[in-house]
KOLLORO-890157 format. One record per residue (C-alpha): x, y, z; residue in three letters. Coordinates in steps of 0.05 Angstrom, whole numbers, padded with zeros to 5 digits, always signed. Example, Ala and Ser with C-alpha at 12.3 -4.5 7.8 and 13.67 -1.06 7.14 Angstrom:
<atoms>
+00246-00090+00156ALA+00273-00021+00143SER
</atoms>
This chain:
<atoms>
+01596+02155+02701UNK+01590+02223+02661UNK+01590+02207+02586UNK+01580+02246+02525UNK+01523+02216+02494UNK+01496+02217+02424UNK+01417+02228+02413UNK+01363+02208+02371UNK+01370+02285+02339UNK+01442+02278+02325UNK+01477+02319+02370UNK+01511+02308+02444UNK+01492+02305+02507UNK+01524+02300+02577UNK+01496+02256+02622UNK+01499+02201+02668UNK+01505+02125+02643UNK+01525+02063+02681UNK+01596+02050+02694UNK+01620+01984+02640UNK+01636+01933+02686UNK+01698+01895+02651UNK+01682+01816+02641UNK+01734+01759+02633UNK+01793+01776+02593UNK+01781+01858+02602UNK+01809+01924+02642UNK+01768+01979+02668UNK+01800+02037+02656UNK+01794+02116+02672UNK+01797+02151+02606UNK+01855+02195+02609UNK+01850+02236+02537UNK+01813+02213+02474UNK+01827+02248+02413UNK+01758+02270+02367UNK+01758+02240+02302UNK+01734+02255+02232UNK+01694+02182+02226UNK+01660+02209+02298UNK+01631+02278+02264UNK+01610+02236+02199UNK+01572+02185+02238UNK+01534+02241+02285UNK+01523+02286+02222UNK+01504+02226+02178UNK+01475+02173+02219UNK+01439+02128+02153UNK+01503+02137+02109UNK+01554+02117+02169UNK+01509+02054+02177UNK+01495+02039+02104UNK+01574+02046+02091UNK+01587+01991+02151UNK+01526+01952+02123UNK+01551+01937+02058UNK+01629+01929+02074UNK+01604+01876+02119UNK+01589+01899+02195UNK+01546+01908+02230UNK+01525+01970+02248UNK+01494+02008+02310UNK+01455+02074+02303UNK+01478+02123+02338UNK+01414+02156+02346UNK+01407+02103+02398UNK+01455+02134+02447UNK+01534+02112+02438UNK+01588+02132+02472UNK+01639+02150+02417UNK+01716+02154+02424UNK+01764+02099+02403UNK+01827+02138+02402UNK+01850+02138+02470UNK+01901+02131+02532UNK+01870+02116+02603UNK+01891+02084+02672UNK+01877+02020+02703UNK+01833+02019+02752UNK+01804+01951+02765UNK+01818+01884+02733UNK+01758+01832+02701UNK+01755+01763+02722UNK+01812+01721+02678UNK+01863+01772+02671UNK+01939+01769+02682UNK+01951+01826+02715UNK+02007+01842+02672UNK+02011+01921+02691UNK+01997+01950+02758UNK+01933+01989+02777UNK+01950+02063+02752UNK+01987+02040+02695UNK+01978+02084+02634UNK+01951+02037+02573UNK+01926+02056+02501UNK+01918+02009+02447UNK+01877+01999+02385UNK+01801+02005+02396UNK+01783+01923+02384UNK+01729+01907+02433UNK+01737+01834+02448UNK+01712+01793+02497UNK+01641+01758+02525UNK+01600+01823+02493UNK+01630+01794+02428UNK+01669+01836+02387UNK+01657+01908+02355UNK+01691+01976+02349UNK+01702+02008+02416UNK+01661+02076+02407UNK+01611+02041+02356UNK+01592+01989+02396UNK+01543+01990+02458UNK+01576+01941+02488UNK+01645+01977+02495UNK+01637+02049+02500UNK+01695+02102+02489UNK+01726+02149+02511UNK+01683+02213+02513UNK+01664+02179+02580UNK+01692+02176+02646UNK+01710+02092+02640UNK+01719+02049+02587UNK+01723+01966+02584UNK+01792+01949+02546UNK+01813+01874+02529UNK+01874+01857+02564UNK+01916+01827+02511UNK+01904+01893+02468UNK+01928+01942+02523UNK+01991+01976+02511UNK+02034+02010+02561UNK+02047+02088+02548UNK+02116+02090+02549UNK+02152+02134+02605UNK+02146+02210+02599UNK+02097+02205+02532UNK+02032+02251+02550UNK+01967+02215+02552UNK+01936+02269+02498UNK+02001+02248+02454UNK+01986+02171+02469UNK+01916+02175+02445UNK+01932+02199+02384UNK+01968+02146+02371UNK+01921+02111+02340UNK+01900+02164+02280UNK+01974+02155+02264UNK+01975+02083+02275UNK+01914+02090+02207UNK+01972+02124+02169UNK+02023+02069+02184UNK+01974+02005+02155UNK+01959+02053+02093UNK+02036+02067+02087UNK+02047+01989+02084UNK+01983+01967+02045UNK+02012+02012+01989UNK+02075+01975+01978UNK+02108+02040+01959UNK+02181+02032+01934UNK+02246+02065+01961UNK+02255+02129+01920UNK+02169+02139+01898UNK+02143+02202+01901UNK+02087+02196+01947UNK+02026+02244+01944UNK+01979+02263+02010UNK+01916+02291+01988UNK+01888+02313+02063UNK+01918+02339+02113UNK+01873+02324+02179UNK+01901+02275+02230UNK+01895+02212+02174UNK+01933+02252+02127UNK+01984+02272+02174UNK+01988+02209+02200UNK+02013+02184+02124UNK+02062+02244+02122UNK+02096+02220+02187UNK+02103+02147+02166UNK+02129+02160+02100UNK+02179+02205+02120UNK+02194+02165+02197UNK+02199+02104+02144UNK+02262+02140+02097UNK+02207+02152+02040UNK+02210+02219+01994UNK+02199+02265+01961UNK+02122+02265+01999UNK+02074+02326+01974UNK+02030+02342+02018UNK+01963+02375+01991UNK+01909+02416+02034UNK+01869+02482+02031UNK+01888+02502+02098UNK+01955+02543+02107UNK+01951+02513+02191UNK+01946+02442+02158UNK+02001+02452+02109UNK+02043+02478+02158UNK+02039+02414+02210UNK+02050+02377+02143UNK+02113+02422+02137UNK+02132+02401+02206UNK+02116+02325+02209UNK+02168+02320+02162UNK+02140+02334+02073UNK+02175+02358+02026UNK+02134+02395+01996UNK+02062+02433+02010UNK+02011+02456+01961UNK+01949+02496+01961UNK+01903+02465+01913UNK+01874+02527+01910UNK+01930+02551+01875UNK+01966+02495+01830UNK+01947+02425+01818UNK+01996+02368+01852UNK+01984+02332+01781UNK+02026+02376+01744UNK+02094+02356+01773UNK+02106+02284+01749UNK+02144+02311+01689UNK+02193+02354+01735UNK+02194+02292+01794UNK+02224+02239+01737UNK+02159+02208+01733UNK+02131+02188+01663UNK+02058+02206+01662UNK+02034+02154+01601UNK+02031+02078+01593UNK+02068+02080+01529UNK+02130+02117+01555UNK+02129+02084+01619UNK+02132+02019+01580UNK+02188+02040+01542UNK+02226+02065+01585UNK+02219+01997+01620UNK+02236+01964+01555UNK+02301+02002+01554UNK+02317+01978+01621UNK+02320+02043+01650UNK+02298+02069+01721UNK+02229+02081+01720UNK+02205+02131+01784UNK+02136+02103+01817UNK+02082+02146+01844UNK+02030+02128+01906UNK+01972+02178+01920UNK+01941+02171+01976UNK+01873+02206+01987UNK+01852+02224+02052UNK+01801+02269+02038UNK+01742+02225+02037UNK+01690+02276+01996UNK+01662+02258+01929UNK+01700+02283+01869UNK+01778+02269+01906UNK+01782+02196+01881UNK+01763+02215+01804UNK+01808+02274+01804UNK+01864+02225+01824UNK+01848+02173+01777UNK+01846+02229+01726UNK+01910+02259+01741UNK+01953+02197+01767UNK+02005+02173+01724UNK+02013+02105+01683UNK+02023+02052+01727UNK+02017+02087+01797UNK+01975+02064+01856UNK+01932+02094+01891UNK+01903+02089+01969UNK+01836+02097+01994UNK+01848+02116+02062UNK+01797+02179+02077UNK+01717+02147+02087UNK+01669+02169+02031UNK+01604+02150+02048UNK+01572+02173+01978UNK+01578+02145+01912UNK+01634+02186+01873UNK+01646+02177+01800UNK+01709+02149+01764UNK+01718+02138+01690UNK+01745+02056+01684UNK+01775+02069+01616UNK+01822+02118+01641UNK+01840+02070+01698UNK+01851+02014+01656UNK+01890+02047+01606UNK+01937+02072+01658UNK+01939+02003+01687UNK+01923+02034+01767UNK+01923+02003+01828UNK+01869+02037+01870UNK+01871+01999+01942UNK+01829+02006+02006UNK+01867+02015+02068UNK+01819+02017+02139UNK+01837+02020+02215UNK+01904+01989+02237UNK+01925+01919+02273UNK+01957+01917+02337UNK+02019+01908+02307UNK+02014+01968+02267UNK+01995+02010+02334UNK+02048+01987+02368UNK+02110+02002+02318UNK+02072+02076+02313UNK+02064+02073+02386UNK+02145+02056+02390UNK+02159+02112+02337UNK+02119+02168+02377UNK+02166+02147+02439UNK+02227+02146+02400UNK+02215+02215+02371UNK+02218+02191+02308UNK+02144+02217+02302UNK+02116+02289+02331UNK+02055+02261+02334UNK+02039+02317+02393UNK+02035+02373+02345UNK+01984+02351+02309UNK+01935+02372+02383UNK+01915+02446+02367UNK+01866+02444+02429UNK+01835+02403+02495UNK+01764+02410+02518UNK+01724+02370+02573UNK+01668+02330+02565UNK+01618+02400+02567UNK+01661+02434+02515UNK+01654+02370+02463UNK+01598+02390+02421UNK+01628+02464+02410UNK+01690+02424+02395UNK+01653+02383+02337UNK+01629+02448+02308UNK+01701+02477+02318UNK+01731+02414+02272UNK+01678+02432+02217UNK+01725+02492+02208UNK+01798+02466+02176UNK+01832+02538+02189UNK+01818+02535+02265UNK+01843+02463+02290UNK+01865+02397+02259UNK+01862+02354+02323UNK+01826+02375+02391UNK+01831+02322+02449UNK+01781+02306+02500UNK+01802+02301+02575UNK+01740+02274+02615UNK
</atoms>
């Protein structure tokens, strides 16, 4: 099959691999659309720090100097069934589902493992009990970005934000869109949605936040006082004390650069939590003090379960999610490594989906 493949000097190449051949338990499928994501461009640009970040949380972790196929957001069509299978959907059923690669290769990331490929190639090896229809009428590109969304779903629920918390997106590529769209698909608001680019802030705008700011021009920190939210420990606590209503805050950052997580923890207030869901692969620097005396909850948030993918799945169907505005382009497997430079450039495109 034709595959985009990564090389030992960290860019992509076009070429022909062998077609995965789909063992017991697993679907081959033709890849439909996969979406390009930010943890793809890290892990080409950055090949030591994408590995020494999977190292220490715990994987383990293939170079992609070696040659992967990346791509784990993605829709595609059955085309053959492995040994074991139940045949559940028909050949040429549409499927998508969250990229777990399970099965007698063992278990990885599909994209990140060479043992389950993605979908910048022409066929991919999905396991059977992890394939998800695409519901009728729902456009492949629009399927396969379910599963950026589906990130912004487990971060929404690993926060444990309360009805009626003001709710703070720091980012506003796919991830941090994603978040905007579950908060607000979930009843949840006021959400502020915070990002440089005017494109970004505008989809924002769209998917659903009540609010957008430049960074460039004000700080989200300075609006807890005017939101109902006491900034301190002390007033927080006393205001608790007197048994009145106290207004909670959850920022989630979805940047992912050194310097966003001690700017939050800096300008938080008391008592507020906040979500690690954009990848930093350097060391950034917080001040514990500050995040004691506060009493914060900072908590990591990573991928989503098939659960998760399937309720955002169900929500992109329903309409209660536009997760197709988010696609600000399509290229083919020759145009992906312009589109990876394209991404590197926040003004021009916030999602660009590959059709093989």
């Amino acid at each position: 099959m034709r595959a985009a493949l990564t090389t030992a000097d960290k860019t992509l190449i076009v070429t022909e691999v062998p077609d995965p051949v789909p063992q017991e338990g697993q679907l081959l499928v033709r890849t439909l659309a996969c979406g390009i994501c930010g943890s793809d461009l890290h892990a080409l640009q950055d090949p030591d720090a994408f590995m020494e970040t999977t190292r220490r949380s715990g994987g383990t972790p293939h170079d992609p100097r070696d040659g992967l196929v990346f791509g784990h957001e993605f829709a595609g069509e059955i085309v053959a069934y492995g040994p074991g299978t139940e045949r559940r959907l028909p050949i040429g059923a549409a499927v998508c589902g969250p990229p777990i690669g399970i099965g007698p290769q063992g278990a990885g990331i599909i994209g990140y493992t060479p043992a389950y490929p993605g979908g910048y190639g022409e066929y991919m090896i999905l396991n059977e009990g992890l394939t998800m229809p695409v519901p009728d009428g729902l456009a492949p590109e629009t399927a396969a970005v379910t599963e950026p969304f589906a990130v912004g779903t487990r971060a929404v629920v690993r926060s444990g934000i309360a009805p009626g918390a003001v709710a703070v997106v720091l980012g506003l590529g796919p991830i941090g869109l994603g978040v905007v769209a579950a908060l607000k698909a979930r009843g949840h608001g006021p959400v502020i949605a915070v990002d440089f680019s005017p494109k970004r802030r505008a989809l924002a705008a769209g998917l659903g936040a009540d609010e957008v700011i430049d960074p460039a021009a004000a700080s989200p920190y300075d609006r807890w006082a005017d939101l109902g939210v006491p900034t301190g420990t002390v007033d927080r606590v006393a205001a608790e004390l007197l048994g009145l209503d106290v207004r909670q805050a959850v920022v989630f950052e979805c940047v992912g650069v050194p310097g966003v997580l001690g700017a939050a923890v800096e300008g938080a207030p008391a008592g507020s939590t906040i979500m690690l869901v954009g990848v930093c692969m350097q060391p950034d620097e917080i001040e514990p003090g500050v995040a004691v005396s506060k009493e914060l909850t900072i908590r990591g948030t990573f991928g989503a379960l098939p659960a998760e993918y399937g309720a955002t799945l169900a929500d992109i169907a329903a309409g209660r999610v536009d997760a197709g505005s988010v696609i600000t382009g399509t290229v083919g497997l020759d145009g992906l490594a312009d589109a990876f430079t394209a991404l590197s450039r926040p003004d021009e495109h916030a999602k660009i989906v590959v059709v093989p």
